[in-house]
C-alpha positions as CSV (number, residue, x, y, z in Angstrom):
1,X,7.9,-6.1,41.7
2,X,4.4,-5.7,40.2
3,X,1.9,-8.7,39.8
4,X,-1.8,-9.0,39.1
5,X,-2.5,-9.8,42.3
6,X,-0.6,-10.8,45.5
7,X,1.3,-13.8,45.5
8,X,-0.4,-16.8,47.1
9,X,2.3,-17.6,49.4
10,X,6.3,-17.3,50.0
11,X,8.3,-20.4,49.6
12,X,11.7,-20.7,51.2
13,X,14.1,-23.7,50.1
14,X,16.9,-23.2,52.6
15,X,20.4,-25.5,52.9
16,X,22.0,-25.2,56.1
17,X,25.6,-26.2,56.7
18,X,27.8,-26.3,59.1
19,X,25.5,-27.5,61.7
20,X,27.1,-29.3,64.7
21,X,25.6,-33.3,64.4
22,X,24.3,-33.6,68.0
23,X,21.2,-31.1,66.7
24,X,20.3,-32.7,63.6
25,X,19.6,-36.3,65.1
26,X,17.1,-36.0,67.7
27,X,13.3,-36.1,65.8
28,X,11.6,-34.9,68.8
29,X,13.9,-31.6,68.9
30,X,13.7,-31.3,65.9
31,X,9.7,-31.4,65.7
32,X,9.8,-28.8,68.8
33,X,12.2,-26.5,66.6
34,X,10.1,-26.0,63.4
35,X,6.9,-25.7,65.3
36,X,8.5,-22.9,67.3
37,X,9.5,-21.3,64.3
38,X,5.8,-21.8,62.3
39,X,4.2,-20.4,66.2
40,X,6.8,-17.3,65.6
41,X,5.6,-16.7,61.8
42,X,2.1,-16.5,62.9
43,X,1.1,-19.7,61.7
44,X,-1.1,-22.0,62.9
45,X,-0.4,-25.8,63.5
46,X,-2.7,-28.7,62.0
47,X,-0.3,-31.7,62.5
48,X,3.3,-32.8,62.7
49,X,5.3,-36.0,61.2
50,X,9.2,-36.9,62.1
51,X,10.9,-39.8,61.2
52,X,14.7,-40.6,63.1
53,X,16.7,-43.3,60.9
54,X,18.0,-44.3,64.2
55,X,20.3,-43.8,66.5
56,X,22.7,-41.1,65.7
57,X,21.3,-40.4,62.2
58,X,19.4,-37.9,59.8
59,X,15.8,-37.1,60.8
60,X,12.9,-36.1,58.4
61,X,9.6,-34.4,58.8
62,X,7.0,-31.9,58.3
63,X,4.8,-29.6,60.0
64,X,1.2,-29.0,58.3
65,X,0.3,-25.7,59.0
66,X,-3.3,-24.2,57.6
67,X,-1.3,-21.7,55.5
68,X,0.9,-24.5,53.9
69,X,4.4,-26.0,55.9
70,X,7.4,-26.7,57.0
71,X,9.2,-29.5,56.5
72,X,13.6,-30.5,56.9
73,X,15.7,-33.7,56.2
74,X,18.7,-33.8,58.3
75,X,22.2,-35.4,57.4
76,X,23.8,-35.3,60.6
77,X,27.1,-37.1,58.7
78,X,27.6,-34.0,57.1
79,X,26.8,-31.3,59.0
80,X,23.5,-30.3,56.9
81,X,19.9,-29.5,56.5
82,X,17.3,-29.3,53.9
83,X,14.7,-27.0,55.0
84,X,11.3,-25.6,53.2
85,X,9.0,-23.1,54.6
86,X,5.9,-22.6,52.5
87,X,3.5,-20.0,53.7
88,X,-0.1,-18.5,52.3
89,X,-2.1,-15.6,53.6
90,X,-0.2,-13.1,56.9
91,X,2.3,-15.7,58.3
92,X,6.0,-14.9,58.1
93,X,8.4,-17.3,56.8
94,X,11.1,-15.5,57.1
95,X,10.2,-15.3,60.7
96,X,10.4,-19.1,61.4
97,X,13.6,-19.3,59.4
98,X,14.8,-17.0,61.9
99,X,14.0,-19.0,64.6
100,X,15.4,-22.3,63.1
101,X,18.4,-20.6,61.8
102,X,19.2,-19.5,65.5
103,X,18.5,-22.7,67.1
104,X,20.8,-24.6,64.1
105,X,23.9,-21.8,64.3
106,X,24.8,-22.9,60.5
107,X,27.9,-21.8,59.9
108,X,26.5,-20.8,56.2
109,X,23.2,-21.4,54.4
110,X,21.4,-20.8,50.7
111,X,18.1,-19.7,50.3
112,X,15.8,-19.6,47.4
113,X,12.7,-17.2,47.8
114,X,9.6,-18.3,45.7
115,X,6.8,-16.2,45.0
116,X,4.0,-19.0,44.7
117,X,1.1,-18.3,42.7
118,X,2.3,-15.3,40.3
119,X,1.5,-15.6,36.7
120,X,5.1,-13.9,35.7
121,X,7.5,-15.2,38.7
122,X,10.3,-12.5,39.5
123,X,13.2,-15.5,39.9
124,X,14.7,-16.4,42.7
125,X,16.1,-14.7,45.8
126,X,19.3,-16.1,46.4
127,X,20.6,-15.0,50.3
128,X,24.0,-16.8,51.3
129,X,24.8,-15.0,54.4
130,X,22.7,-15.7,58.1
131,X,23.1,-12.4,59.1
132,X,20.7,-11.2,55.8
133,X,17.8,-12.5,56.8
134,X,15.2,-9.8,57.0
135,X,11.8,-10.1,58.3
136,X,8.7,-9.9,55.8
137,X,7.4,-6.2,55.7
């Protein structure tokens, strides 16, 4: 992979399925899981935002982070989430996808890996299985 100059961050579009309900409905657990994983990517925290469409039902939110963030919809009905981790400068995406991923026990996921800021992008990254997540070098 050779660019002009280093990409300006590492976006991660993740879908996780397979996820039992009971984790997907509770906004405050969920706020506590993605700021673990943006503390374990080296990231620092500016703010948080979760929504719960009541009882028993999908949350949504974000994390603003000073190198970008991390936000998730949850559709407890079906077992999935819609995660994206956007990170600039040192922190570690891949390291707070770990994190979430182990809390979440998907039973599979998709993720797309974005090199943000290139002038030629590379494509996609496309990892299907948990166990091929590799932390950023």
């Amino acid at each position: 992979m050779t660019h002009a100059h280093r990409p300006a961050g590492i976006h991660l579009l993740i879908d996780f399925h397979g996820i039992d309900p009971a984790l997907l409905t509770v906004s405050a657990d969920i706020d506590a899981l993605l700021r673990a994983g943006a503390e374990a990517a080296g990231a620092r925290i500016l703010h948080s935002h979760f929504h719960s469409f009541g009882e028993a039902m999908g949350v949504t939110g974000v994390v603003l982070l000073a190198e970008s963030h991390i936000s998730v919809h949850t559709w407890p009905e079906y077992g999935f989430a819609a995660a994206d981790i956007f990170m600039c400068g040192d922190a570690q995406p891949q390291l707070a996808l770990q994190v979430i991923e182990l809390a979440l026990k998907p039973t599979s996921r998709v993720v797309q890996t974005i090199e943000r800021g290139v002038a030629t992008p590379v494509g996609l990254s496309i990892i299907d299985k948990p166990s091929a997540v590799v932390p950023a070098q």
